[in-house]
C-alpha positions in Angstrom: 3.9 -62.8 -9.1 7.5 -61.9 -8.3 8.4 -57.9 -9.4 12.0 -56.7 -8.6 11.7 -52.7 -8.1 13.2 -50.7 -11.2 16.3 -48.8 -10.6 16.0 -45.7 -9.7 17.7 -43.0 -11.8 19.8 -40.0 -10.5 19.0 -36.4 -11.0 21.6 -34.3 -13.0 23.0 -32.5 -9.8 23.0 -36.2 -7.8 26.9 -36.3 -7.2 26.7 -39.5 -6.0 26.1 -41.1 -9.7 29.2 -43.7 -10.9 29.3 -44.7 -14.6 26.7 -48.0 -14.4 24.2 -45.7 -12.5 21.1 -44.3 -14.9 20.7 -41.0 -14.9 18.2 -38.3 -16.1 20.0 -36.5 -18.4 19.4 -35.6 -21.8 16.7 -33.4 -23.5 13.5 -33.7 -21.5 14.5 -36.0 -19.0 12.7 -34.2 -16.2 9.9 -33.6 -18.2 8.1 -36.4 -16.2 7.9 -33.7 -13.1 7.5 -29.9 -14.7 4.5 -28.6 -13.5 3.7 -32.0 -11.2 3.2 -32.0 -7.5 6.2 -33.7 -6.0 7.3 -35.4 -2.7 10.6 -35.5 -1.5 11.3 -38.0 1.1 14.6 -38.6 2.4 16.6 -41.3 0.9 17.9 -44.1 3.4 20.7 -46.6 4.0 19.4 -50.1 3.8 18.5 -52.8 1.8 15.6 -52.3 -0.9 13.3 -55.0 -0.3 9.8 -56.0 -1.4 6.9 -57.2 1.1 3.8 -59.2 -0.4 0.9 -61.1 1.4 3.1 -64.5 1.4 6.7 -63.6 1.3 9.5 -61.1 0.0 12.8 -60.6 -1.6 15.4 -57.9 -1.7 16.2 -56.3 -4.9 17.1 -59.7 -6.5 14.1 -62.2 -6.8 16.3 -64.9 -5.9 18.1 -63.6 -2.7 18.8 -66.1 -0.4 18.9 -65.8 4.0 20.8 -63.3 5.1 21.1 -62.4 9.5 20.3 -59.2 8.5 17.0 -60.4 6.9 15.6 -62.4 9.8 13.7 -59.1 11.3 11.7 -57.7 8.4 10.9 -61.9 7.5 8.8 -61.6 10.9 7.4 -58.2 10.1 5.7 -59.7 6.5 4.7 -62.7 8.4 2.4 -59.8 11.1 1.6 -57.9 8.0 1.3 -60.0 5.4 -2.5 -61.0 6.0 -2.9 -57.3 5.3 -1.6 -57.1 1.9 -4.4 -58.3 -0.7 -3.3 -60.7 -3.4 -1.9 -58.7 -6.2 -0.5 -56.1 -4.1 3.2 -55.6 -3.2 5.1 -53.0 -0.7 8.5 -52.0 -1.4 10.6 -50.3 1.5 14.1 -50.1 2.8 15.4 -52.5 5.0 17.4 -50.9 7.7 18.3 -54.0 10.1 22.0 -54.1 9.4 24.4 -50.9 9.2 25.6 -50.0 6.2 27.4 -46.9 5.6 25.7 -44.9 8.2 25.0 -45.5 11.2 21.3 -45.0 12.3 20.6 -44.1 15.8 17.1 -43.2 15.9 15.0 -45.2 13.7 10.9 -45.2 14.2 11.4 -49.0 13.0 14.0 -51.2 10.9 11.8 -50.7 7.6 10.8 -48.4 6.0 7.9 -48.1 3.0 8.2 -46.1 0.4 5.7 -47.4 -2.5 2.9 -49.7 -2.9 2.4 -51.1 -5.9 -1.3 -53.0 -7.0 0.1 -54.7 -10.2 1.9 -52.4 -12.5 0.5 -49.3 -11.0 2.1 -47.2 -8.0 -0.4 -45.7 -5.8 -0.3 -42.0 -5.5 1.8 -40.7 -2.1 -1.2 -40.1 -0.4 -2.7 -43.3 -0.6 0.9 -45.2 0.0 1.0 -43.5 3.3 -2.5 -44.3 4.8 -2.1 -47.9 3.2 1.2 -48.2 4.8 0.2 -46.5 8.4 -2.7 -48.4 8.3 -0.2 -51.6 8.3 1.6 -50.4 10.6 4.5 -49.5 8.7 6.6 -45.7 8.6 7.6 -44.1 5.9 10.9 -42.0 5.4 10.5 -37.9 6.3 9.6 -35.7 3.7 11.6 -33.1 3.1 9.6 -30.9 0.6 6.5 -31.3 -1.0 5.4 -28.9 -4.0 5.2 -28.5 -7.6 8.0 -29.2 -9.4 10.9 -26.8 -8.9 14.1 -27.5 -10.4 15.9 -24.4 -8.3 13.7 -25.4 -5.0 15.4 -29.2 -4.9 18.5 -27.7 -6.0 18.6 -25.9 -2.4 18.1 -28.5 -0.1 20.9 -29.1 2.1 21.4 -32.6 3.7 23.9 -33.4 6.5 25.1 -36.0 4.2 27.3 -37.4 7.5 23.8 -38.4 8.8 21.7 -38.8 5.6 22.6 -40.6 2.0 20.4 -38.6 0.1 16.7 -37.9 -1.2 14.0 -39.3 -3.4 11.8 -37.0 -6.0 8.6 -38.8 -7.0 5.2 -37.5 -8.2 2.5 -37.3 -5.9 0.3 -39.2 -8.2 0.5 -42.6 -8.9 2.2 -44.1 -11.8 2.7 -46.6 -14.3 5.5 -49.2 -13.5 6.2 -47.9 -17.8 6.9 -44.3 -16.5 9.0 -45.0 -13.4 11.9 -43.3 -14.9 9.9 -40.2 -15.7 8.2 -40.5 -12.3 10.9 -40.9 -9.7 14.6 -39.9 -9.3 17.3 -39.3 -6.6 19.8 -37.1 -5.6 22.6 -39.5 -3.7 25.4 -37.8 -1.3 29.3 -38.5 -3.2 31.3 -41.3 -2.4 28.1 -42.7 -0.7 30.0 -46.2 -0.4 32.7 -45.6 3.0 33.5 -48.9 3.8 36.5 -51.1 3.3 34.0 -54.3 2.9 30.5 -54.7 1.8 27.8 -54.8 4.9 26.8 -58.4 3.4 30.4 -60.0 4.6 30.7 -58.0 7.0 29.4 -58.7 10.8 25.8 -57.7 11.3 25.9 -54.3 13.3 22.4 -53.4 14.0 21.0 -49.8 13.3 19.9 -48.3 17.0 16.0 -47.4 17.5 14.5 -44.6 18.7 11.6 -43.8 21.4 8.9 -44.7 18.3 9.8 -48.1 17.7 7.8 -49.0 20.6 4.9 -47.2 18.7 5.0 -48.9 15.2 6.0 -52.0 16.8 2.5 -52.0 18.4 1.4 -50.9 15.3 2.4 -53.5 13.1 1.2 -56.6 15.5 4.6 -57.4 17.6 5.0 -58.2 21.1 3.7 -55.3 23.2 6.8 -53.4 25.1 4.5 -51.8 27.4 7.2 -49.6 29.4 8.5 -48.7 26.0 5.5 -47.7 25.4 4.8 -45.4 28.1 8.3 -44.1 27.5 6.9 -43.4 23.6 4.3 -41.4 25.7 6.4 -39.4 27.9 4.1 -41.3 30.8 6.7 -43.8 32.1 5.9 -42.5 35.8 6.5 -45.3 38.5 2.4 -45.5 38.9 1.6 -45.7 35.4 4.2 -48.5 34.4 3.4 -50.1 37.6 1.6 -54.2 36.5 0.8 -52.7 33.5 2.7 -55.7 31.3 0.3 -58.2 32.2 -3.0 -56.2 31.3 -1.3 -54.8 28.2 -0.3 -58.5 26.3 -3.4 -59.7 27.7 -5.4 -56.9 26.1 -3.2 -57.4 22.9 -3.8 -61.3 22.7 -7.8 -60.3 22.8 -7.1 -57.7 19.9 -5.2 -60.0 17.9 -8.1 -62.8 18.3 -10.9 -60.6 16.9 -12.1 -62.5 13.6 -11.1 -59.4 11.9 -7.3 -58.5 11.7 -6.7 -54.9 13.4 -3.1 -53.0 13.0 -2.1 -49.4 12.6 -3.6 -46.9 15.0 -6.7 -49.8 15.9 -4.0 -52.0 17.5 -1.5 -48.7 18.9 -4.6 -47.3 20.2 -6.3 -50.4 22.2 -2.8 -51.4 23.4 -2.2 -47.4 25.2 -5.7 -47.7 26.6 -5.0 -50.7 28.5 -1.7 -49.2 29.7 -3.0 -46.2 30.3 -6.8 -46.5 31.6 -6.0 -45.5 34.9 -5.8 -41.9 34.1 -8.5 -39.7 34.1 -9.8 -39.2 30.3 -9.7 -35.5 29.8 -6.1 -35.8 31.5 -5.1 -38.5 28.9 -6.1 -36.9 26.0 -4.2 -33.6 26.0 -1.4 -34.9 27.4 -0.7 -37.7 24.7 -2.5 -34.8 22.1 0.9 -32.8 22.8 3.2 -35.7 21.9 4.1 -38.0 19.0 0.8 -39.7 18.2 -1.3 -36.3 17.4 -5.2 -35.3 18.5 -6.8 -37.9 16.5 -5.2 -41.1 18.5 -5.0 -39.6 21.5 -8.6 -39.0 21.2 -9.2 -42.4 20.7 -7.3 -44.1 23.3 -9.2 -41.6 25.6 -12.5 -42.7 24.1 -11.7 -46.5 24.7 -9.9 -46.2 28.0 -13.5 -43.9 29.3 -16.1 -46.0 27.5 -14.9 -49.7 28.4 -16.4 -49.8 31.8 -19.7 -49.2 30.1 -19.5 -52.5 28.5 -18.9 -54.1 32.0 -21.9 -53.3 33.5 -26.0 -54.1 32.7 -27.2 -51.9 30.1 -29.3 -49.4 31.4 -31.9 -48.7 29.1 -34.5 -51.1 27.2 -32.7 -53.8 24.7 -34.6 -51.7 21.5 -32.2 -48.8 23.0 -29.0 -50.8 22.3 -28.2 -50.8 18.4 -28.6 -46.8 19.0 -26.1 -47.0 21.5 -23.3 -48.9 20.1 -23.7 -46.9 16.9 -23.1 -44.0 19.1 -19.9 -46.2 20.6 -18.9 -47.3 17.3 -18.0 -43.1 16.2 -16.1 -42.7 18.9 -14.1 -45.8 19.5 -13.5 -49.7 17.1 -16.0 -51.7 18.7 -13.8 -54.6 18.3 -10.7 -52.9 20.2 -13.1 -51.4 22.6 -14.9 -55.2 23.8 -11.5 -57.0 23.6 -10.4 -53.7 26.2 -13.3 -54.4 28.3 -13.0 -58.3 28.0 -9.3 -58.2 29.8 -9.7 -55.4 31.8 -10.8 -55.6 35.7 -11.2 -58.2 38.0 -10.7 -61.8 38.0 -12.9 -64.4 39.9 -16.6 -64.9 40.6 -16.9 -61.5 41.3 -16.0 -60.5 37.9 -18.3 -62.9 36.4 -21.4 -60.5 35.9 -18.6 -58.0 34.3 -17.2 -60.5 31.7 -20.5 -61.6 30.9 -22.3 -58.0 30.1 -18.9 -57.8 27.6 -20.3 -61.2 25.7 -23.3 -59.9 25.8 -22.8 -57.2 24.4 -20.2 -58.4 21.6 -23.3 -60.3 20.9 -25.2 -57.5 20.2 -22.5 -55.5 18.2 -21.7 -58.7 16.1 -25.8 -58.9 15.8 -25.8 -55.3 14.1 -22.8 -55.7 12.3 -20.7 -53.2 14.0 -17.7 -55.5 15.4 -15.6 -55.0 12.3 -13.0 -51.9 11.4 -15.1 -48.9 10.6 -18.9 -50.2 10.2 -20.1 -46.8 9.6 -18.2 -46.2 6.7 -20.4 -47.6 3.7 -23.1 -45.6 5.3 -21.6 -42.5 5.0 -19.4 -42.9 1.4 -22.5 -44.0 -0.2 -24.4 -40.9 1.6 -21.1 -38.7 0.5 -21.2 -39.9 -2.9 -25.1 -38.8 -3.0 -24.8 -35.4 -1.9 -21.9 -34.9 -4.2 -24.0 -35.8 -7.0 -27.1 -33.7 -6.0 -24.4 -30.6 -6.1 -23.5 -30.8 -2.3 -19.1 -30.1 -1.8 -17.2 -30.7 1.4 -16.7 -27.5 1.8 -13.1 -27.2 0.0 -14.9 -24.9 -2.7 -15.3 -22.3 0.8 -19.2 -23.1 0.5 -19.5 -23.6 4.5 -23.7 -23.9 4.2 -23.4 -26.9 1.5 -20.7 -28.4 4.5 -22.9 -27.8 7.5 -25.6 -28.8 5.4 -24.5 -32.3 4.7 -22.6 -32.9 7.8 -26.3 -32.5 9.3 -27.9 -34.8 6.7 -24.7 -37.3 8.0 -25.8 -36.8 11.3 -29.9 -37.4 11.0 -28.9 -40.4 9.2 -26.4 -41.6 11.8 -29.5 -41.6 14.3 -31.8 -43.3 12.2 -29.3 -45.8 11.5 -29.0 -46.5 15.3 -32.7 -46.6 15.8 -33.2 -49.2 12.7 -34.8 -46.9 10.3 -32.6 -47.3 7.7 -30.1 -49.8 6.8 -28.3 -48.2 3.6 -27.0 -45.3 1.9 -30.3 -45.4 -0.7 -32.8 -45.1 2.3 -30.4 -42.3 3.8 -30.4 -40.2 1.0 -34.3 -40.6 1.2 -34.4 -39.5 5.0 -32.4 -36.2 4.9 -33.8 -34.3 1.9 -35.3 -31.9 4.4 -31.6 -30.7 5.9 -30.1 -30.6 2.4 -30.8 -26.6 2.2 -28.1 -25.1 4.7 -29.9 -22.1 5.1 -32.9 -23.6 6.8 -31.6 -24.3 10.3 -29.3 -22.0 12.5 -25.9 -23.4 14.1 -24.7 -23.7 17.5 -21.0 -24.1 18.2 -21.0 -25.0 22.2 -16.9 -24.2 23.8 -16.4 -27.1 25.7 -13.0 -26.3 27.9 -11.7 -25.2 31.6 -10.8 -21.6 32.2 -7.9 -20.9 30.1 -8.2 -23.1 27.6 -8.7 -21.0 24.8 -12.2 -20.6 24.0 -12.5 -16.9 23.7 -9.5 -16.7 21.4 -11.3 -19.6 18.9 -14.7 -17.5 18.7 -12.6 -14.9 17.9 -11.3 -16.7 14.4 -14.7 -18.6 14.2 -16.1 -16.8 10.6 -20.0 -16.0 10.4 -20.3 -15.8 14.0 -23.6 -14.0 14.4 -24.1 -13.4 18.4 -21.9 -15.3 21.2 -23.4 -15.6 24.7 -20.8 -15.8 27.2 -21.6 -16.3 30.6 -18.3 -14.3 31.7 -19.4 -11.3 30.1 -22.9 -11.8 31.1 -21.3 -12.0 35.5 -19.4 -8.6 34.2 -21.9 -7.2 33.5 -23.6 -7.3 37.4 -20.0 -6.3 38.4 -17.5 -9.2 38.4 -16.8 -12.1 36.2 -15.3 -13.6 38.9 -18.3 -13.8 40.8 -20.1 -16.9 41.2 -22.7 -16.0 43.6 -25.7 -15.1 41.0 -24.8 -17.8 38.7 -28.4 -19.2 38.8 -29.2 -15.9 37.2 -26.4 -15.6 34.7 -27.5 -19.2 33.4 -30.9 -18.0 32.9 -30.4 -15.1 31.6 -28.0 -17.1 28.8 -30.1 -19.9 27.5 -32.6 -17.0 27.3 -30.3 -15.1 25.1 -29.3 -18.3 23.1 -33.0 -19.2 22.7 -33.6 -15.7 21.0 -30.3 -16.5 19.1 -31.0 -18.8 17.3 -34.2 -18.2 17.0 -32.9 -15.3 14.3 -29.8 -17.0 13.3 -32.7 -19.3 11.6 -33.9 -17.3 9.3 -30.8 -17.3 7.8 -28.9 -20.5 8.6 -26.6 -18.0 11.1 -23.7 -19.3 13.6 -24.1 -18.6 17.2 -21.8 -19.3 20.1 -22.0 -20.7 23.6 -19.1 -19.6 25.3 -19.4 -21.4 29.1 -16.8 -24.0 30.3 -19.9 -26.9 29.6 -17.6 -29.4 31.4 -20.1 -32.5 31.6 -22.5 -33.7 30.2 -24.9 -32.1 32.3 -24.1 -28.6 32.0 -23.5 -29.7 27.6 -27.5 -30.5 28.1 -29.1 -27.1 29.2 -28.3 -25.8 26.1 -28.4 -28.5 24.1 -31.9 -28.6 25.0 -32.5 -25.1 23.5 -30.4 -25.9 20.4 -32.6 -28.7 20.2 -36.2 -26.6 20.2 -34.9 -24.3 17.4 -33.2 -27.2 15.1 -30.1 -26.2 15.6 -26.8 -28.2 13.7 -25.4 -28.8 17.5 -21.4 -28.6 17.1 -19.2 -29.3 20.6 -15.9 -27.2 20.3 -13.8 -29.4 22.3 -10.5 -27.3 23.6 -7.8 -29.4 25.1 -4.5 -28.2 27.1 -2.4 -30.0 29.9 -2.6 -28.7 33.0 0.5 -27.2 33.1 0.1 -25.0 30.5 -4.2 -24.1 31.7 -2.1 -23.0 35.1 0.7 -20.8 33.1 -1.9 -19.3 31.0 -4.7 -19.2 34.2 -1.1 -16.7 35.8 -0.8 -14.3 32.9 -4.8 -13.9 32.6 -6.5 -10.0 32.7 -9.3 -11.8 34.7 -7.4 -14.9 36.2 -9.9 -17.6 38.3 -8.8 -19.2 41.6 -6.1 -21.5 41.8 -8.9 -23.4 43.7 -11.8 -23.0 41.0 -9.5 -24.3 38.2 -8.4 -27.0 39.8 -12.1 -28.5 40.7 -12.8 -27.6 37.1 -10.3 -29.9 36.0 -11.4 -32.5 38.1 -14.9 -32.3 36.9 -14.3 -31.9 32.9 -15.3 -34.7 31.1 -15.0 -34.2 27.9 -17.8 -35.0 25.7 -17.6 -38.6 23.5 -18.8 -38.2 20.0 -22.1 -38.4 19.1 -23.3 -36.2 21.9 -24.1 -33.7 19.3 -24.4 -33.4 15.7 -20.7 -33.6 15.3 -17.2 -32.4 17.9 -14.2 -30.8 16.9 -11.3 -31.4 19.3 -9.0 -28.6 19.4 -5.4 -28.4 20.9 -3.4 -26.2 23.0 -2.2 -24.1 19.2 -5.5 -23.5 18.7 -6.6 -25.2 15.9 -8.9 -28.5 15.2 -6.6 -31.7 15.4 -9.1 -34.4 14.7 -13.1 -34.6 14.4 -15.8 -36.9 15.0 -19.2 -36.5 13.1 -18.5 -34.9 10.1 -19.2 -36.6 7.0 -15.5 -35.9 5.6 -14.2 -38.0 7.9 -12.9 -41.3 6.6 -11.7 -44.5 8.6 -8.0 -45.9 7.8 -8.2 -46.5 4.1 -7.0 -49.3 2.2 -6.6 -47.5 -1.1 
């Protein structure tokens, strides 16, 4: 069914409202915000136009072809598959130029509600549903309870911007639109002689992004626009990189499930970008536009496709564990069509290629191949501990977090190994974890010299003992010296053994502050962590190299330009599932994205 989008009425202040335009005057015409959280988003200049799973329509159900309509007629036709019946997304269409003149747009629409029925979904909600397509929405601007005076002083270049958009963070009735959203519009918005629609079609200019939410929502891949998105179009990374990437993209697009959003972005920069070593990768696209938590994953899938390639080296009974393990870290579906395009052609490839089929044999086998498999798992085991009085920690009770994040964890494992096959049987298998005082914690610093670790224990609350191998060489004379560190180590993971062994008795936090750059050195005391019970947590600290070498200059205690640069080249940053659970932590010193805990949701549909 067909819905045009209501009008939208102006605020009282809005001085760009004529005499046909509804406004929200009157007694109690704002009564729809007071004491309501609010999102302002800036208003832009386009066309309002609906999206559904088989079609659209500007504002009027009956609009015809326009020029300026051909572009966001091939976006529905990439995202409408994605849209479930019933469902409808309203945006902006900003193909054409109307009265300003965009240089810089992320993409040439814009969504701004989704509506299932006669209900708008709360902001929230619109914007995972939305990203998840592959779709941007417009900046916001303020967010907040309602505040009258607050909106009143926002200032607009209104050269560059029309205007802005109040509407509750919750969701709404379409019945309560006009109590629920309302707009503040720039005077004598209108500047042109004659109206865009007989006018000749000037498009709006794109920025860097586009490249990014054009992956996103299932186009053509630009891969040099891509790298350019990135701030990594070097000569050697853009070098044959087209063919890989639209070859990678057609083996995305074939999976039996449809992938867009960050799945698609992230298995399209992996192919471009696999070349690079992982821990390189990851903090340098951490520090740009697409954040810790997709960097992390096109670092994950560019380091764990060759995997797939080759024989599997353990016992087939060992495989379902594994590609559980695989399927935190990376979309097993994005991660096989990776490792299916990648590498060589020929016979010689043959045995490659046909490990890959194998082993999407396998993943289809154990019902992993589609978007987020672990999910019901842990929702249903979420749900269960919410009901038996367990939070996520919001309420500041850390133990009842650590507590279920472990009971996530042991069923994660148990999962792998075939022990359990639902969220019932999971509750069944953690009971004995549910009490967070009844095992100790070990947070393990994973991170070159420089990268922060010290200053993170520092913040890190309940921290009951930290052994750090630096302090432990100072205290024989020099932390700089590397000639006893047989000794140092031992002397450690004797002091973490005795730890934890106290931090049990009361469910305490200890710290292992060492540069544990592979998975080796992770291991020793993991294996201690391990013999006491311990909830094992990898603090994962991630910084470019520039900035580990300007930090490394300024240092009380600097190391060798020599040392930190073979440190680099050995830091493999753990994958997920390596311990209980990983935070990954950027160069501002707080956690960007995690991997293990049982907050954590996959894209959500709403």
């Amino acid at each position: 069914m067909r819905t045009h989008y209501p009008r939208t009425p102006h605020l009282p202040w809005s001085p760009g409202a004529t005499s046909d335009d509804v406004r929200t005057t009157g007694p109690g015409m704002l009564s729809g915000f007071a004491g309501r959280e609010v999102v302002v988003t800036e208003k832009l200049d386009g066309e309002n136009t609906t999206l559904y799973s088989d079609g659209l329509h500007a504002r009027s159900l009956d609009s015809g072809h326009h020029p300026s309509r051909a572009w966001v007629k091939g976006l529905q036709s990439r995202i409408g598959p994605g849209i479930p019946a019933g469902r409808r997304v309203c945006g902006e269409n900003l193909y054409a130029r109307h009265s300003l003149a965009y240089e810089e747009l992320d993409a040439w629409f814009y969504g701004f509600s989704v509506w299932d029925g006669d209900h708008c979904l709360d902001w929230d909600r619109t914007v995972r549903f939305l990203h998840g397509l592959g779709v941007p929405v417009p900046r916001v601007l303020w967010r907040g309870v309602f505040d009258e005076r607050a909106l009143r002083r926002l200032r607009l270049d209104t050269e560059r911007q029309e205007g802005y958009v109040v509407r509750t963070a919750a969701g709404f009735e379409r019945a309560d639109f006009g109590r629920c959203v309302a707009k503040w519009v720039r005077g004598g918005h209108v500047r042109t002689d004659t109206h865009w629609m007989y006018a000749p079609v000037v498009p709006n200019g794109l920025g860097p992004a586009a490249a990014l939410w054009d992956a996103r929502s299932g186009g053509d891949p630009d891969a040099a626009g891509l790298l350019r998105a990135v701030g990594a179009d070097t000569v050697v990374e853009a070098a044959g990189i087209e063919g890989p990437v639209a070859e990678v993209a057609d083996h995305i697009d074939g999976l039996s499930v449809r992938r867009s959003g960050e799945e698609r972005l992230s298995g399209l920069l992996a192919a471009a970008l696999h070349g690079v070593p992982r821990a390189a990768l990851v903090s340098r696209l951490a520090a740009g536009p697409l954040g810790m938590a997709t960097a992390r994953r096109v670092a994950d899938l560019a380091g764990l496709h060759p995997v797939l390639r080759r024989p599997f080296p353990y016992p087939d009974a060992e495989r379902r564990a594994g590609l559980v393990r695989m399927a935190e870290a990376a979309d097993l579906g994005v991660l096989h069509a990776l490792a299916g395009a990648l590498g060589g052609d020929g016979e010689r490839d043959g045995g490659a290629r046909e490990c890959v089929e194998w082993s999407a044999l396998h993943a289809e086998e154990a019902g992993l191949m589609g978007p987020a498999p672990l999910e019901p798992l842990r929702a249903g085991l979420r749900a269960a501990l919410a009901e038996a009085g367990m939070g996520d920690g919001s309420d500041g009770d850390s133990d009842s977090l650590d507590a279920a994040d472990r009971c996530w964890a042991e069923a994660r494992l148990a999962y792998g190994q075939g022990k359990l096959t639902g969220p019932e049987e999971a509750v069944a298998a953690t009971w004995r974890w549910r009490d967070g005082t009844s095992f100790p914690r070990l947070v393990q610093l994973c991170g070159p010299s420089g990268s922060g670790k010290s200053t993170y224990v520092r913040n890190l609350p309940g921290v009951e003992a930290c052994i750090s191998l630096d302090d432990l060489r100072g205290a024989r004379g020099s932390r700089a010296d590397q000639r006893d560190n047989a000794d140092v180590l031992r002397e450690g993971l004797d002091r973490l053994d005795s730890a934890l062994a106290s931090a049990a008795r009361r469910g305490g936090t200890v710290v292992w502050d060492a540069t544990s750059l592979t998975a080796q050195q992770r291991g020793l005391a993991g294996a201690v962590a391990r013999r006491r019970d311990a909830l094992v947590t990898h603090a994962v600290l991630l910084v470019e190299e520039a900035e580990l070498i300007r930090r490394n200059s300024t240092r009380a205690h600097p190391v060798p330009e020599t040392v930190l640069t073979s440190q680099l080249r050995r830091f493999a940053p753990p994958y997920p599932g390596e311990a209980h659970r990983t935070w990954y932590i950027g160069a501002d010193g707080t956690v960007g994205d995690t991997a293990g805990t049982i907050g954590a949701t996959s894209r959500e549909e709403g």
